[in-house]
C-alpha positions in Angstrom: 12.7 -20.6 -6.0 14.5 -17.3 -6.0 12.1 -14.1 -5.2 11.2 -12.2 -8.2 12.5 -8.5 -8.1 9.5 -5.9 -7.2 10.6 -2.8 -8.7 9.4 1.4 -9.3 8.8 3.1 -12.5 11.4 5.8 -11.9 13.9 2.8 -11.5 16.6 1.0 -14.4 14.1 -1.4 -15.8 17.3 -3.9 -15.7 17.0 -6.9 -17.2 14.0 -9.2 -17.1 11.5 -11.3 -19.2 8.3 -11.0 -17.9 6.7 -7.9 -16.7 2.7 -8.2 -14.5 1.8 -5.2 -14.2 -1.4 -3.3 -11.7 -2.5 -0.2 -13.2 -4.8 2.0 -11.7 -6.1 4.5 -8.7 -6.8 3.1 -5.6 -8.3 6.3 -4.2 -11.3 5.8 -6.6 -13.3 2.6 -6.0 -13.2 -0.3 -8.6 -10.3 2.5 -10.4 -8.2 -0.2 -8.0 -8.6 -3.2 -9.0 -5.8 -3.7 -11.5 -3.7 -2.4 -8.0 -5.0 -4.8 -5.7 -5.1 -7.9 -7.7 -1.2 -7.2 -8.9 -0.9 -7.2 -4.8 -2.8 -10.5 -4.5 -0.8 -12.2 -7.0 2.6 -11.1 -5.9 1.3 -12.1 -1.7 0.2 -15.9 -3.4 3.0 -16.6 -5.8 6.6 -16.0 -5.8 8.5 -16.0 -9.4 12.2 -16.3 -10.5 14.3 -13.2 -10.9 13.1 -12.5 -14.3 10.1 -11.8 -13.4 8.7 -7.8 -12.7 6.0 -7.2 -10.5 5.1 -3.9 -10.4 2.2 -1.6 -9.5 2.1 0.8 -12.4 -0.5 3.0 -10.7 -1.4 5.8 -13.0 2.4 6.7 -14.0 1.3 6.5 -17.8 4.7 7.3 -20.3 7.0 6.8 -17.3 6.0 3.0 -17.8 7.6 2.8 -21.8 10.5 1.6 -20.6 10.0 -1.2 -18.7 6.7 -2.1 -21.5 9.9 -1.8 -24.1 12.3 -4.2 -22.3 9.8 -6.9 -21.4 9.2 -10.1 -23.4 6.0 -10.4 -21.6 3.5 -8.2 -20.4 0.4 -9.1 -18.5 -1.6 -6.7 -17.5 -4.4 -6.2 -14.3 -6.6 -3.3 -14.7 -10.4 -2.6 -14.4 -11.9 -1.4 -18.1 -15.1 -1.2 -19.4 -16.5 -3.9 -21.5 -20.1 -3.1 -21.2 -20.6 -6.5 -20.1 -22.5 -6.7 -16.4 -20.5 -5.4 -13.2 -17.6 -7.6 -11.9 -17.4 -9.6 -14.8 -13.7 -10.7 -15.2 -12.4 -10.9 -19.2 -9.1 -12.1 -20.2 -7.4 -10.5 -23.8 -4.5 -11.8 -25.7 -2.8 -10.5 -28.3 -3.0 -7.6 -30.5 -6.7 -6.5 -28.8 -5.2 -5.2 -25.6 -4.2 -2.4 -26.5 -7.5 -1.8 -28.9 -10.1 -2.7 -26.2 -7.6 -0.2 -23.7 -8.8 2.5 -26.2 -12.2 1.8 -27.0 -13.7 2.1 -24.0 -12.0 4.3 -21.2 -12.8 4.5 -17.9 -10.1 7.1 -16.6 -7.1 9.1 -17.7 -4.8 6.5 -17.0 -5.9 4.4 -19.5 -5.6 7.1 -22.2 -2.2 7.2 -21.1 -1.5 3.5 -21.0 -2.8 3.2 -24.7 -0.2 5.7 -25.5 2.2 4.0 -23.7 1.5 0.5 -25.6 1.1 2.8 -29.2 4.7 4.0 -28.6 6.2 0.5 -28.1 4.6 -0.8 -30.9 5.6 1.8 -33.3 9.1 1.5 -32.2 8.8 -2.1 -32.4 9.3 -2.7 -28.8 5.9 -4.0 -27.6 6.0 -7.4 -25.9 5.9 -10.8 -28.3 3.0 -11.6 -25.7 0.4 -9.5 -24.4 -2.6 -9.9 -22.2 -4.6 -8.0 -20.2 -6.7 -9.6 -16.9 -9.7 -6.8 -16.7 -12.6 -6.8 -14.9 -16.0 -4.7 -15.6 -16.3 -1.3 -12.5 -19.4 -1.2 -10.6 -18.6 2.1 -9.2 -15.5 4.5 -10.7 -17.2 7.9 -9.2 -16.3 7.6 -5.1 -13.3 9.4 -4.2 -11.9 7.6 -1.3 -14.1 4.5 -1.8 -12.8 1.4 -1.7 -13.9 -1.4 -4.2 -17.3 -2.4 -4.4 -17.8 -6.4 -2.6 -18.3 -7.4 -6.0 -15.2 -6.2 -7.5 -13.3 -7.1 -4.6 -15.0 -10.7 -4.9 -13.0 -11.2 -8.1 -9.4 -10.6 -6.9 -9.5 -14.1 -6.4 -10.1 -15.2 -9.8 -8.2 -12.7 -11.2 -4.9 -14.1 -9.7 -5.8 -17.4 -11.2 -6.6 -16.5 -14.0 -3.3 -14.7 -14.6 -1.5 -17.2 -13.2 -3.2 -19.7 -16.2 -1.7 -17.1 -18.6 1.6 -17.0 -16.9 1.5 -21.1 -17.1 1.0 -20.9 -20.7 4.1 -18.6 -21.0 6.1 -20.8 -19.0 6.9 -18.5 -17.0 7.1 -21.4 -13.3 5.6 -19.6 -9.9 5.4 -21.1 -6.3 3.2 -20.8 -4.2 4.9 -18.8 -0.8 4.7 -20.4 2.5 2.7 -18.7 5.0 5.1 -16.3 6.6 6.6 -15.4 4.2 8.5 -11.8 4.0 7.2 -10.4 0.8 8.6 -6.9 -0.9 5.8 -4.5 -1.5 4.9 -4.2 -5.8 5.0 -0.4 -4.9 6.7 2.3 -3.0 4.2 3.5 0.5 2.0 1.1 -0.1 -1.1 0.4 1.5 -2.8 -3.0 2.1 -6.6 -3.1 1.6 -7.6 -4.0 4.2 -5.2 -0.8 6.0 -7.0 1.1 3.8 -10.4 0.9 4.7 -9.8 1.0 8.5 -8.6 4.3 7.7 -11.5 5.6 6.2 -14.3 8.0 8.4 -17.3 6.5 9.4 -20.2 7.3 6.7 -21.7 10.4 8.5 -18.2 12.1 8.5 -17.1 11.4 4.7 -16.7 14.4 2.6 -18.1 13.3 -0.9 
């Protein structure tokens, strides 16, 4: 199977059918998720050339474009459903981007809402729509990674997406090990990179 084409925001969107999409901050705990399960599905699976994998980070209206050219858009993020932490939900539909709205979390997903309002009134947003989101433990720890029990869910995330994507019939292979893979963003940096870089507890500033 041909490798699907990781791409930026400030890129030509190109042409493609199916956009998965990580949206998020990395730098603040369970903020991540949506980032690092986009990476977990994109080091699993590998997907045709229609096919956009992209971290969307927290790069709001400079993601319309690629929302507006997509057929499909599945989305990874971590939103607040006031059901019990770590709880993975999967949305469909036209109650994306309603339940984006409802209950925020961060800025980004006041700006994501926006993003989805503007592609709908221009009659752009995706025929199918679904968002993979999990419930934060902990939002308010600069630096922090994600809590073990949002990090627990990556797992089920990716599967759970990859269900949808099934549905779509949008096909997916499962890489080999060893495997070159493109990164879904520009500098980025693994998990696991990421907290090996931290400061011990007694020297973080927070």
């Amino acid at each position: 199977m041909t490798e699907s084409a990781v791409n930026r925001a400030d890129a030509d969107p190109g042409a493609f059918e199916t956009l998965v999409l990580g949206i998020g901050n990395i730098l603040w705990a369970d903020e991540g998720f949506g980032i690092r399960a986009v990476e977990a599905l994109n080091e699993r699976y590998a997907f045709p050339t229609d096919v956009r994998i992209m971290d969307g980070g927290t790069q709001g209206i400079f993601l319309l474009p690629w929302i507006r050219s997509a057929k499909r858009l599945l989305i990874f993020d971590a939103v607040d459903f006031g059901l019990a932490p770590a709880t993975l939900k999967l949305v469909r539909g036209d109650d994306v981007p309603r339940y984006m709205g409802v209950r925020k979390v961060s800025m980004h997903q006041a700006g994501f809402q926006e993003v989805l309002s503007s592609a709908e009134l221009s009659g752009d947003l995706p025929a199918d729509i679904a968002l993979v989101g999990v419930q934060p433990e902990l939002l308010h720890d600069y630096g922090g990674s994600l809590r073990k029990s949002v990090r627990a869910r990556i797992g089920d995330a990716v599967e759970l997406a990859y269900s949808v994507l099934r549905d779509w019939g949008v096909p997916a292979q499962v890489r080999a090990s060893g495997t070159s893979i493109e990164p879904v963003g520009p500098d980025e940096l693994g998990i696991k990179d990421y907290e090996e870089g931290r400061p011990v507890v007694g020297e973080q500033c927070r």
